[in-house]
C-alpha positions as CSV (number, residue, x, y, z in Angstrom):
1,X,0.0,0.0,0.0
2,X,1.3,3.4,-0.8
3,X,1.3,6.7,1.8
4,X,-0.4,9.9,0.6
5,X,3.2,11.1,0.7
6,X,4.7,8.3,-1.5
7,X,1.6,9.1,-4.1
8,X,2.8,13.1,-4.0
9,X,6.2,11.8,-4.8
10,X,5.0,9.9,-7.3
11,X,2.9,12.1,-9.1
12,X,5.9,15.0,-9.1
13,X,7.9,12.9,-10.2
14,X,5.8,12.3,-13.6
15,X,5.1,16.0,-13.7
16,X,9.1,16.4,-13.3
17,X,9.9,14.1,-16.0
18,X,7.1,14.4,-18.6
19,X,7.9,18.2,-18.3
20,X,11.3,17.5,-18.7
21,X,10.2,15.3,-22.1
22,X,7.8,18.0,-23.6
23,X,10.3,20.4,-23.2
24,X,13.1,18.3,-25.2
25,X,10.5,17.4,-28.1
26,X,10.0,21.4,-28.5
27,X,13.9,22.1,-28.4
28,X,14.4,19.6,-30.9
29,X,11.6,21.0,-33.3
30,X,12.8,24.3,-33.2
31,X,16.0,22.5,-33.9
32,X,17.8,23.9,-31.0
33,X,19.9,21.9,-28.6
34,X,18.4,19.5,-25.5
35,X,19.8,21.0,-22.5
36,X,19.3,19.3,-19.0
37,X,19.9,21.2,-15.8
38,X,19.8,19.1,-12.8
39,X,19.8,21.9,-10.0
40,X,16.4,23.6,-11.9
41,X,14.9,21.3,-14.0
42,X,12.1,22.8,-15.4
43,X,13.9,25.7,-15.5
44,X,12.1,28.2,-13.2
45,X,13.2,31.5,-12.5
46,X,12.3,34.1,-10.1
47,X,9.9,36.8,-10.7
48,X,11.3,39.1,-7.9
49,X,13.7,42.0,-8.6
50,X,17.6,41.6,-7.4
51,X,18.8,43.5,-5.2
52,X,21.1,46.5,-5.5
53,X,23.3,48.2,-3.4
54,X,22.9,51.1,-5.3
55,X,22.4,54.4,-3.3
C-alpha cells in the first residue's frame, strides 16, 4: 500500500519528468539543442527583482 506522501512523490515525479520530455520534443523541433539542468529542472526563475546596493 502506498502513503499519501509516496503518491505526491509519485505524481511529481511524472510532472518532473514528462515536463522534462515535452520540453526536449519542442527544443528539438525548433531544432535547438536538449539541455538538461539538474539543479532547476524545469527551469524556473524568479519573478522578484535583485537586489542593488545602489544608493
Amino acid at each position: 500500500m502506498l502513503t499519501n506522501i509516496s503518491y505526491i512523490f509519485l505524481i511529481s515525479m511524472l510532472l518532473i519528468l514528462g515536463g522534462w520530455a515535452f520540453k526536449a520534443l519542442i527544443s528539438i523541433a525548433q531544432g535547438r539543442p536538449v539541455e538538461f539542468n539538474l539543479k532547476n529542472p524545469l527551469n524556473l526563475k524568479a519573478r522578484w527583482p535583485k537586489e542593488t546596493n545602489e544608493k
